[in-house]
N, C-alpha and C positions, 0 to 999 in steps of 0.2 A: 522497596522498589527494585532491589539489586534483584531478587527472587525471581517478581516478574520478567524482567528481562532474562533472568536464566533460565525459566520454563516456557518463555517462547510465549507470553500473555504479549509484551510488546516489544520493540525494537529498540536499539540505543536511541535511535533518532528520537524515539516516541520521548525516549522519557525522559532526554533536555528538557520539552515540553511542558511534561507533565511536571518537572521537578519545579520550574520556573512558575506554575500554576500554584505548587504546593508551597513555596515561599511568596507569592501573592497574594495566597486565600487562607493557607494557613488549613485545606481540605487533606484528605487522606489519598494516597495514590488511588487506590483501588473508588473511590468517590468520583476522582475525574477520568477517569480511561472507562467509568461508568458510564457516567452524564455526558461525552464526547464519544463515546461509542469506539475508542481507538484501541481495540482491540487486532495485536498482528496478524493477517490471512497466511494459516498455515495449512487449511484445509483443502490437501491434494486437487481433487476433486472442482474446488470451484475455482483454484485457480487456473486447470485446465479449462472449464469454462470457459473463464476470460481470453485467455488465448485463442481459442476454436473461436469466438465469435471476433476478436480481430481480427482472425488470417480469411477467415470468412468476409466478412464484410469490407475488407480489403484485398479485392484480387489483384486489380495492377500493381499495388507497393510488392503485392508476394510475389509477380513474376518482376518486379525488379532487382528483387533481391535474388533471386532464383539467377537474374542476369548477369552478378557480380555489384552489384549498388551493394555495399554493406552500411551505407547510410538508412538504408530503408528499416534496418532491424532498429534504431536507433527509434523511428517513428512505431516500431510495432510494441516498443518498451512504454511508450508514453502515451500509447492507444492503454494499453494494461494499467497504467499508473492513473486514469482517469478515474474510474471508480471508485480506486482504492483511495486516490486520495478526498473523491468529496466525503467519504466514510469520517474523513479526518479535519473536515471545516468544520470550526467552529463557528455555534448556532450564532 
């Protein structure tokens, strides 16, 4: 598991997780970051994605924040963390 975490397959956070899975099931890491799909988004590219279509579909929080509201960026973080984390419900 230390591996994945260090080539960037999952996050610390993930692999509490996943460790707490591995001493419940008695599975192999790579078995549940499988079957749960919780693989970390390192890929440039879509996570720009995500962004472009918060600040897009969000134009009044961007001229708030544009205002001085730096609460607003707070809401554009947890627009982003939406996806990523139903990626991470378990079925």
């Amino acid at each position: 598991m230390l591996k994945l975490i260090d080539d960037g397959t999952i996050s610390g956070k993930m692999a509490k997780s996943i460790f707490e899975e591995m001493f419940n099931t008695g599975k192999k890491p790579g078995d549940i970051i499988k079957e749960k799909g919780m693989t970390q988004i390192s890929d440039e590219g879509a996570l720009v994605k995500m962004i472009d279509e918060a600040v897009r579909n969000n134009p009044k929080v961007v001229e708030d924040y544009k205002n001085g509201k730096e609460k607003a960026f707070g809401f554009f973080i947890g627009q982003i963390m939406k996806p990523v984390k139903a990626r991470l419900i378990q079925p």
